[in-house]
C-alpha positions in Angstrom: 0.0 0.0 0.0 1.6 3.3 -1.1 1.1 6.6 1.5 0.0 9.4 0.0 1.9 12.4 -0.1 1.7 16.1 0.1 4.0 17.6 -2.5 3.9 21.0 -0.9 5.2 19.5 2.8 8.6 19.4 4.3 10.4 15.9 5.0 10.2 15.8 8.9 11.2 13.0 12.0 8.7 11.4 14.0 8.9 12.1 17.5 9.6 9.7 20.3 5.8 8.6 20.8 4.3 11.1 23.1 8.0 11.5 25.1 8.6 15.3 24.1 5.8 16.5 26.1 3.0 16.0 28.0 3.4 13.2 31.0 1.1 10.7 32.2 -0.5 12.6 34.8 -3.5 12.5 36.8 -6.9 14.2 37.3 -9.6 12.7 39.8 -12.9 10.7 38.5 -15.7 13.3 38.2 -18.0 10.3 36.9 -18.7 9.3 33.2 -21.0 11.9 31.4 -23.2 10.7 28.8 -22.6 12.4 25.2 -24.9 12.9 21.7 -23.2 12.5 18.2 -23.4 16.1 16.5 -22.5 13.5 13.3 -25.7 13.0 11.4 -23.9 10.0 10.1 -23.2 8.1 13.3 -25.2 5.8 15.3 -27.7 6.0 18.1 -26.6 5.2 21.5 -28.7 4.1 24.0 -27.9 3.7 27.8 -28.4 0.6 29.4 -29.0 1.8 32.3 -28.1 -1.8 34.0 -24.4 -1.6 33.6 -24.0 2.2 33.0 -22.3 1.4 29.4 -23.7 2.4 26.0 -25.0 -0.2 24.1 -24.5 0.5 20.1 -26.8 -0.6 17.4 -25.1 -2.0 14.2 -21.7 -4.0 15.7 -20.5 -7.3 13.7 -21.1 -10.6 15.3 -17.8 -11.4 17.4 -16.9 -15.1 18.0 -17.2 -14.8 21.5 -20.7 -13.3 21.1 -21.7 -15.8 18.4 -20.1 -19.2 21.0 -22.5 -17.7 23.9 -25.3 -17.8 21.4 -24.5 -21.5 20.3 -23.8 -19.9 17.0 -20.0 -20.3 16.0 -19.9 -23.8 14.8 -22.4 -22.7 11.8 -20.2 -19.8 10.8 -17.5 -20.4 8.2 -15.3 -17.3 10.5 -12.6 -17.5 7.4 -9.0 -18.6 7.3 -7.7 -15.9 9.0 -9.8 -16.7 11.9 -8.6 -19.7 15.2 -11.6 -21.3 16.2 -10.1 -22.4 19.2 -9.2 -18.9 20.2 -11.9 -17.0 18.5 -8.9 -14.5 17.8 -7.8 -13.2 14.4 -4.5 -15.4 13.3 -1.3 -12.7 14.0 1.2 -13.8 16.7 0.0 -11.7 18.5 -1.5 -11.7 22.3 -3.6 -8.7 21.2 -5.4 -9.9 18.5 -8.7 -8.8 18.3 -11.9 -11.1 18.4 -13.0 -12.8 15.0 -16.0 -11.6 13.5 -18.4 -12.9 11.2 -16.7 -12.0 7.5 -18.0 -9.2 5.1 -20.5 -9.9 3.3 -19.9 -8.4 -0.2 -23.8 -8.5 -1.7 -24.7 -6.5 1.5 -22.1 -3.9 0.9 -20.6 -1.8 4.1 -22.8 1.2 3.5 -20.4 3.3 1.5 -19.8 6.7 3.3 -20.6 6.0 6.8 -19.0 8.9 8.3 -16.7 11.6 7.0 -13.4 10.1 6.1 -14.9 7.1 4.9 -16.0 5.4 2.0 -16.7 2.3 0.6 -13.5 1.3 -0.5 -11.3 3.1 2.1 -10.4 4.8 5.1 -8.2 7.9 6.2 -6.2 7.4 8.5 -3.3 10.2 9.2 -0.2 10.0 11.1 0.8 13.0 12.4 4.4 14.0 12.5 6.4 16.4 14.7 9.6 18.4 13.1 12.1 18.0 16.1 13.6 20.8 13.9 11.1 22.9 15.8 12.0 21.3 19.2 15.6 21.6 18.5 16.7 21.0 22.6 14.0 18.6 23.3 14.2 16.6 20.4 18.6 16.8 20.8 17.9 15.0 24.5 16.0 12.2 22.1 18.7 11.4 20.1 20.8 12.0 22.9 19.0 8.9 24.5 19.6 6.6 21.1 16.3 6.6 19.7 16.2 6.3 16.1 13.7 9.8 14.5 15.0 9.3 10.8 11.2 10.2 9.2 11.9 7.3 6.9 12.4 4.9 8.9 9.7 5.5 11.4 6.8 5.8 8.4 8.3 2.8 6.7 7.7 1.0 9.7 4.3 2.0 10.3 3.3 1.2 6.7 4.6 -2.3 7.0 2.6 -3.2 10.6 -0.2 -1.2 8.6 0.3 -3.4 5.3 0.0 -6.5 8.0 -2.6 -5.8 9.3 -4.6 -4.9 6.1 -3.8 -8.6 5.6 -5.5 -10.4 8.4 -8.2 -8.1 9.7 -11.6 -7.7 8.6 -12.0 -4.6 7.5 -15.1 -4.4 5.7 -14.1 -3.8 1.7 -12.0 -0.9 2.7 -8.5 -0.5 2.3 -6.9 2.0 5.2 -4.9 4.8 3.5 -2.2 6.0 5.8 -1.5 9.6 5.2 1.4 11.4 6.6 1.3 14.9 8.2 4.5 16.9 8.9 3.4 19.4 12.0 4.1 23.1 11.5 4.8 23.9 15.2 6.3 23.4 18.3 5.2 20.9 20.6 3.6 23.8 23.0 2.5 25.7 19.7 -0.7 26.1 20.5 -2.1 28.3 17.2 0.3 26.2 14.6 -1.4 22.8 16.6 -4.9 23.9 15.9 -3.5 25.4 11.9 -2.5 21.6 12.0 -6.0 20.2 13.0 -7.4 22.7 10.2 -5.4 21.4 7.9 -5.9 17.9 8.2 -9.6 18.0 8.3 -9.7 20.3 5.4 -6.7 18.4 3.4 -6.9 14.8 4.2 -10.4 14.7 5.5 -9.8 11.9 7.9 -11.5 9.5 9.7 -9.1 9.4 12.4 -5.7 10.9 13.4 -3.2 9.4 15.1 0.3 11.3 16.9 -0.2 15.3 17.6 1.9 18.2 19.3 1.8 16.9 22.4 2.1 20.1 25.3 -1.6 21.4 24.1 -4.8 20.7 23.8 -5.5 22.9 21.0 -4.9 20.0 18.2 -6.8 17.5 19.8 -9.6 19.9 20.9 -9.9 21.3 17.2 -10.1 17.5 15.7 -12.6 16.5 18.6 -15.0 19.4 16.9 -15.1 18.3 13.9 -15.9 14.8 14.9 -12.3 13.2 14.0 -11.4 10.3 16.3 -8.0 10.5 18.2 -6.4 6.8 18.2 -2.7 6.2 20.3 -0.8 9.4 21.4 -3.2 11.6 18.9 -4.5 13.6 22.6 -1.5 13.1 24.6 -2.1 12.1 28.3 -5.1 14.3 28.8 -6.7 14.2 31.9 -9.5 11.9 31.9 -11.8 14.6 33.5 -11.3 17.3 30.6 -12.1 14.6 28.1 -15.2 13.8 29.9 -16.2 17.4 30.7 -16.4 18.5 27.3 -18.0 15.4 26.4 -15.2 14.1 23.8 -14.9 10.9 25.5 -15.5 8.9 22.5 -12.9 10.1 20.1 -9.9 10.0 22.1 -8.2 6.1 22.0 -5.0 6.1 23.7 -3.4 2.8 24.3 -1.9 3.8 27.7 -3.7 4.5 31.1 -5.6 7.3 31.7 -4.1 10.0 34.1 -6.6 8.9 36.8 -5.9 5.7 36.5 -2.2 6.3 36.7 -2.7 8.2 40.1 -4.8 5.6 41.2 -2.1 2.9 40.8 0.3 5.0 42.1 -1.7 5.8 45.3 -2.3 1.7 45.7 1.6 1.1 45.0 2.5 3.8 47.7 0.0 3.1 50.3 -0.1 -0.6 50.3 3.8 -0.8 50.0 5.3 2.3 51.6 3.4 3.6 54.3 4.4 4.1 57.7 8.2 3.4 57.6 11.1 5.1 57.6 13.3 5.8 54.1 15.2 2.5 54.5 15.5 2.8 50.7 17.4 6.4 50.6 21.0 7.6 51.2 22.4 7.8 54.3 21.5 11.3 55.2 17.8 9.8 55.1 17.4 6.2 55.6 17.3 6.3 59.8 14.4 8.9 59.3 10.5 8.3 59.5 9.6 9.2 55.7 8.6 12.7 54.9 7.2 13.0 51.6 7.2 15.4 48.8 6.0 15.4 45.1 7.6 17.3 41.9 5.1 17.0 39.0 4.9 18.5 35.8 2.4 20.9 34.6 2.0 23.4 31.7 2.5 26.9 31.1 -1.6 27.2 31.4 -2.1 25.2 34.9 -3.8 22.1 32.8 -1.9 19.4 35.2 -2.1 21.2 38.3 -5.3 18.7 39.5 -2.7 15.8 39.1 -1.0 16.9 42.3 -3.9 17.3 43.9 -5.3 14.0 43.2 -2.2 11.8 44.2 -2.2 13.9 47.4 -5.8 13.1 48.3 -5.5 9.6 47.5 -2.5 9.1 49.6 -4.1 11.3 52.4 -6.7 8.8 52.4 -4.4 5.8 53.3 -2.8 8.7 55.9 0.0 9.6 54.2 0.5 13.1 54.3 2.7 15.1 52.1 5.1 17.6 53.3 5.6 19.9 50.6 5.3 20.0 46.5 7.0 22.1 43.8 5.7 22.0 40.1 7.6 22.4 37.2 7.5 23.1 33.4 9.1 20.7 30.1 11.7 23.9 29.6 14.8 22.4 28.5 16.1 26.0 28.1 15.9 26.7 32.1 16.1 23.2 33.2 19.2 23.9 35.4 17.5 26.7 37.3 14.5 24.3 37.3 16.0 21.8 39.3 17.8 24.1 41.5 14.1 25.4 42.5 13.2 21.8 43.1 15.6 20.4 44.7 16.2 23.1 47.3 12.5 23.7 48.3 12.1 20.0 49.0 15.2 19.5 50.5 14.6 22.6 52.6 11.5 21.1 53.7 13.1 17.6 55.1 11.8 15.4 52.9 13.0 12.3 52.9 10.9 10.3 49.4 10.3 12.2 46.5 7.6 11.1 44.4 8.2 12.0 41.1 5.4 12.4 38.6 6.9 13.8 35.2 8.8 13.8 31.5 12.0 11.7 31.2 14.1 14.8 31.0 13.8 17.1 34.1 15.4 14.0 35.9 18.5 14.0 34.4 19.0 18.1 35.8 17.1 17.1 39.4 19.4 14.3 40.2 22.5 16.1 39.3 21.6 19.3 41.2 20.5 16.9 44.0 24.1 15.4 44.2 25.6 18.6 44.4 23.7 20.0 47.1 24.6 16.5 48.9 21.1 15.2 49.1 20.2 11.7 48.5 16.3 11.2 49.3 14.4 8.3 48.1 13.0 8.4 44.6 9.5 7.2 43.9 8.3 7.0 40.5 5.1 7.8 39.8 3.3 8.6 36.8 5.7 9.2 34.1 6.7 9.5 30.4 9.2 6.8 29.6 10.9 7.7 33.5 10.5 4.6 33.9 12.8 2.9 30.8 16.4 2.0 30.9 16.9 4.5 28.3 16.4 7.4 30.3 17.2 5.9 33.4 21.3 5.6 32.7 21.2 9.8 32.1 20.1 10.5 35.5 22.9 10.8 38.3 23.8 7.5 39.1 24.4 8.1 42.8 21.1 9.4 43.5 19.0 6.8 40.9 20.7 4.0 43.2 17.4 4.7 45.1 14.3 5.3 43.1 11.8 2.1 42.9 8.5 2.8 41.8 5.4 2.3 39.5 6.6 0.9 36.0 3.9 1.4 33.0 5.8 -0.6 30.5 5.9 -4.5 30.5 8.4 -6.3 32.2 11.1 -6.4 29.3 12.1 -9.1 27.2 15.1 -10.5 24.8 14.4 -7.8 21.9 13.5 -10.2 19.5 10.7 -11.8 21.8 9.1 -8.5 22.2 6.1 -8.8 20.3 6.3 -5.6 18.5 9.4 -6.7 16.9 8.4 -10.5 16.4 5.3 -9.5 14.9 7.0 -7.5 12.0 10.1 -9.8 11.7 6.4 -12.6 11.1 5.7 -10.4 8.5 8.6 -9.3 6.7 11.6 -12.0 7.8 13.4 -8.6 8.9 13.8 -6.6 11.6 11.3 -3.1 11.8 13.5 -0.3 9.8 12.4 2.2 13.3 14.1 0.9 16.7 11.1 2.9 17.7 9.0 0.2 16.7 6.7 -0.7 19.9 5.3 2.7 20.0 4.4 2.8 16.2 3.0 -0.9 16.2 0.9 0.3 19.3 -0.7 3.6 17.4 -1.2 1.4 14.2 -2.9 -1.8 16.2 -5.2 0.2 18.0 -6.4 1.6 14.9 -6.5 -1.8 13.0 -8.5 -3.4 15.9 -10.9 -0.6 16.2 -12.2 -0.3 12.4 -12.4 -4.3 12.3 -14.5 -4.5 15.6 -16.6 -1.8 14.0 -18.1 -3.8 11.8 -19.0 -2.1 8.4 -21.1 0.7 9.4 -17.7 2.7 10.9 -18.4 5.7 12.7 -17.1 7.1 16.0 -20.2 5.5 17.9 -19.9 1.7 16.7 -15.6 2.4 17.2 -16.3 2.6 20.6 -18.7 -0.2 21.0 -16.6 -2.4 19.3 -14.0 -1.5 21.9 -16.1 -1.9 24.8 -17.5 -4.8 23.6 -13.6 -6.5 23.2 -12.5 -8.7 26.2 -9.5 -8.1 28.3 -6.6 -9.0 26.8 -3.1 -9.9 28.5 -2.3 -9.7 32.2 1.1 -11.4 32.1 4.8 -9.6 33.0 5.1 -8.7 29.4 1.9 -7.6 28.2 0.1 -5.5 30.3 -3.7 -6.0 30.5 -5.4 -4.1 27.8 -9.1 -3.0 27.6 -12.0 -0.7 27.2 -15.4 -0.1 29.1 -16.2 -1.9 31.5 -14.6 -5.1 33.3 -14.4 -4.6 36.7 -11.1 -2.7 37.0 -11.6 0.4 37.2 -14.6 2.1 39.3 -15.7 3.8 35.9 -16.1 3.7 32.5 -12.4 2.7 30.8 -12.1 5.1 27.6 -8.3 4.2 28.1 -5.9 1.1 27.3 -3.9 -0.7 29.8 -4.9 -1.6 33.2 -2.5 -2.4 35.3 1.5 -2.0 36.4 4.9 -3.6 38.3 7.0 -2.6 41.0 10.3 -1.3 39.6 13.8 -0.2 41.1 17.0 1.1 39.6 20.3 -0.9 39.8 23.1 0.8 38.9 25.8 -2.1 38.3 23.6 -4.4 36.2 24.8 -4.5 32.7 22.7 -5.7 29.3 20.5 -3.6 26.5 18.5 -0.9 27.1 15.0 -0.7 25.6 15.6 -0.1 22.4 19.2 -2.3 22.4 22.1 -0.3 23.6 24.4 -2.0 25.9 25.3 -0.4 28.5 25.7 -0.5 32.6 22.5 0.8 35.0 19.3 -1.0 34.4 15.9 -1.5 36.0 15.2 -4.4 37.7 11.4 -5.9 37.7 10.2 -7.1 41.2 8.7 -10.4 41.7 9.5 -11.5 38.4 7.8 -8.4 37.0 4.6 -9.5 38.3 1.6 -6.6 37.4 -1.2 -5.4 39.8 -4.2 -4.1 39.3 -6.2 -1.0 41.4 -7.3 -3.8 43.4 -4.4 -6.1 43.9 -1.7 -4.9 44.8 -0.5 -6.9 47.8 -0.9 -6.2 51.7 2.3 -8.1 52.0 5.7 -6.1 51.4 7.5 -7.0 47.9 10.7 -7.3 48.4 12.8 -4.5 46.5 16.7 -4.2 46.0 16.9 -7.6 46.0 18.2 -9.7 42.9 17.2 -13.0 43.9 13.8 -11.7 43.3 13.9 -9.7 40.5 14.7 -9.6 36.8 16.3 -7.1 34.5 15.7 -9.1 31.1 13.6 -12.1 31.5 15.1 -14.8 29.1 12.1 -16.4 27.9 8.7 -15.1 27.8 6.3 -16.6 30.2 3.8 -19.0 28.7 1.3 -17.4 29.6 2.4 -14.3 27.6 3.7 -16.1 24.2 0.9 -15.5 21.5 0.5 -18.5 19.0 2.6 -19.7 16.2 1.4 -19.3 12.8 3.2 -19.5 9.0 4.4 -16.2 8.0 2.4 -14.3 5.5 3.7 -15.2 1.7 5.8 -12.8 0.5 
């Protein structure tokens, strides 16, 4: 499948998935709102008032719906489809439910919503110029991920090209447009410009990727009905989305802010409550712990709520915090940035930081932490990629000797086992051209999954219905429960992707790849084996951290649980 192109648009380099910008970060539960479609194309939705979901009119016929109906043994599901999985054949632990195959003499009623027709659908990725990020997108490189442009959209096009291959998609072939951005990642005017653009130019069904340190891009597609899949909204704050009643169109395959906080909150209060800092330097570690949090928030206050939410929900386990600080993404005064930090929360005695925040500010914080001679504990909390290998060997060693925290990725794997990377090697019998690969496969696979479980009318209503409708998949240390609506994780409506996270903590002598395969020496190990916990289950028990006997860095074979079934390559 050939991308189309803009002749009048620059050559630019994918950013590092939603890294240069906006972290996970949290907002408190206000309650799902109910939302109309302003698209005259879409479907009705009618609460059930049972469950609290949305049930949607016009969704395929899954296998797991058709089994419960005594059904699926007089359906021919196609030879993409295991029967005995009732999942679409990719090696793959995230393949989507089969569903009953398109029938051509019924047709897939042509244009059901803007962007779509009925021999195709637009899809765009959108595509930051670092050029216009020049500091920010220097610390990337810096870090040995690979932003060649070329690369990163060649490797989306081939998991795209894959996919068009196994899934259902209803008659229509998905036409992945690229979109170079015209601004800065905080750009507010350029990001909307952007969203203009696109709906005007490209006249999408969906976007994925977006300047990632305002709303303005996301909000502008949102009002024009254009669904959000991936990074497309950045970590927006899950009570925003719902407020403005935009729920429906934003996808990401990560947590939600909230629920972020919420597993932070858990990890903190069920496993570090009432003790003293036996984890910090020695200037701490006889001391009770006195906590303090350094979060991120934006030149326009968006993420100051995310403070305020951790700090309720650990003041409801009574743990109090001392003192906070925020801080901006400004890589231009990062240095007096963490001076600021450092010294108020020093000043203050605090003995456990808990760090909610971009990948970057570490590396000055740590430093500037060191030179004032202060070694606290460090708690990770929500974070943008804080909690890799990548960006964990930049940070002063001597002071990353003690953070342990919440870790959002899966427990890592031998590169090649990685199922981003297996997947496309499947395909092509070569590795992905991007070393960047596990976030692209994840924006592309989330779309994929979506239009198939849509059925043939797509629009943004029966996109989410599918979704909800899709089980849980995963649960295992490397791949992290994935879902959407409702399943009894989460104490509301799940417009979000994974569920769930392991205990983490930073060894500074073990040696091996980092996450995207440099070697190197400093590398997080996985507690437990890098067992994951849900909201509801983390343990009462403490797990025990610092402690290699009980942890991994690399696990050497994929649990059994977590290896997706063999099946022949595609022909090539």
């Amino acid at each position: 499948m050939t991308a189309p192109q803009k002749n009048n648009r620059p050559s630019a380099l994918k950013r590092y998935g939603p890294l240069i910008g906006i972290v996970v970060v949290i907002a408190l539960v206000g309650g799902y709102l109910a939302f109309k479609s302003g698209d005259s194309k879409s479907n009705t939705a009618t609460p059930d008032t049972k469950t609290g979901t949305t049930a949607v009119k016009g969704l395929p016929l899954t296998y797991p719906q058709a089994k419960k109906e005594n059904k699926a043994s007089s359906i021919n599901w196609g030879p993409n489809c295991n029967t005995s999985l009732g999942q679409v054949k990719i090696p793959s632990i995230y393949s989507p439910s089969c569903v009953e195959p398109y029938n051509k003499a019924k047709g897939n009623g042509g244009a059901t919503a803007d962007g779509v027709t009925a021999d195709g659908v637009n899809l765009v990725y959108y595509i930051a110029d670092p050029k216009l990020d020049p500091l920010l997108s220097s610390q990337v490189s810096a870090a040995g991920a690979d932003i060649s442009p070329e690369a990163t959209f060649k490797t989306a096009q081939g998991y795209a090209d894959l996919y068009q291959k196994y899934f259902e998609l209803w008659g229509r072939k998905v036409n992945l447009i690229k979109f170079v951005g015209s601004g800065a990642s905080t750009n507010a005017t350029a990001a909307k410009a952007d969203a203009v653009q696109i709906a005007s130019d490209d006249k999408p069904f969906a976007v994925m990727g977006g300047p990632s340190q305002t709303t303005a891009f996301r909000d502008e597609l949102a009002s024009r009905n254009i669904v959000c899949f991936g990074d497309c909204a950045g970590a927006v704050p899950q009570a925003q989305s719902d407020d403005i009643g935009k729920a429906r169109l934003f996808w990401p395959y990560g947590p939600s802010p909230e629920q972020a906080s919420m597993l932070t909150a858990a990890m903190i209060c069920s496993q570090f409550n009432n003790a003293n800092a036996v984890y910090g330097g020695d200037d701490v570690k006889n001391k009770k712990r006195v906590y303090g949090i350094a979060h991120y928030d934006t030149p326009t206050g968006d993420q100051t709520h995310t403070y305020e939410v951790l700090r309720d929900a650990l003041t409801k386990c009574g743990i109090k915090i001392k003192t906070e600080v925020s801080f901006f993404l400004d890589t231009t005064k990062s240095q007096e940035t963490a001076r600021t930090v450092v010294s108020k929360l020093k000043g203050a005695g605090v003995t456990s930081v808990i760090f909610l925040g971009d990948p970057l500010n570490p590396i000055y914080m740590t430093k500037e932490a060191t030179a004032q001679q202060w070694f606290p504990e460090w708690i990770i909390g929500p974070t943008v990629y804080v909690d890799t290998t990548v960006f964990g060997r930049r940070y002063d060693q001597a002071q990353w000797a003690h953070a342990f925290g919440i870790g959002l990725p899966p427990t890592r794997a031998d590169q090649k086992s990685q199922e981003a990377y297996a997947l496309y090697e499947w395909g092509y019998a070569q590795s992905p051209p991007s070393n960047l690969y596990a976030i692209i496969n994840a924006n592309i696979g989330l779309a994929f999954r979506a239009f198939q479980l849509a059925g043939p009318n797509l629009t943004v209503e029966t996109v989410r219905g599918g979704l909800y409708e899709s089980p849980v998949r995963g649960g295992g240390p490397t791949t992290p429960r994935v879902s959407y609506g409702e399943h009894g994780l989460w104490p509301t409506i799940d417009n979000y992707g994974s569920d769930d996270a392991t205990l983490i903590w930073w060894n500074p002598k073990a040696t091996g790849q980092d996450d995207i395969g440099n070697q190197g020496t400093g590398m997080y190990q996985y507690a437990a084996g890098g067992k994951r916990y849900t909201l509801k289950g983390w343990p009462t028990s403490k797990v025990k951290l610092f402690d290699e006997s009980n942890s991994v860095t690399v696990l050497k074979t994929v649990p059994t649980a977590d290896q997706p079934p063999t099946y022949p390559s595609p022909p090539r």
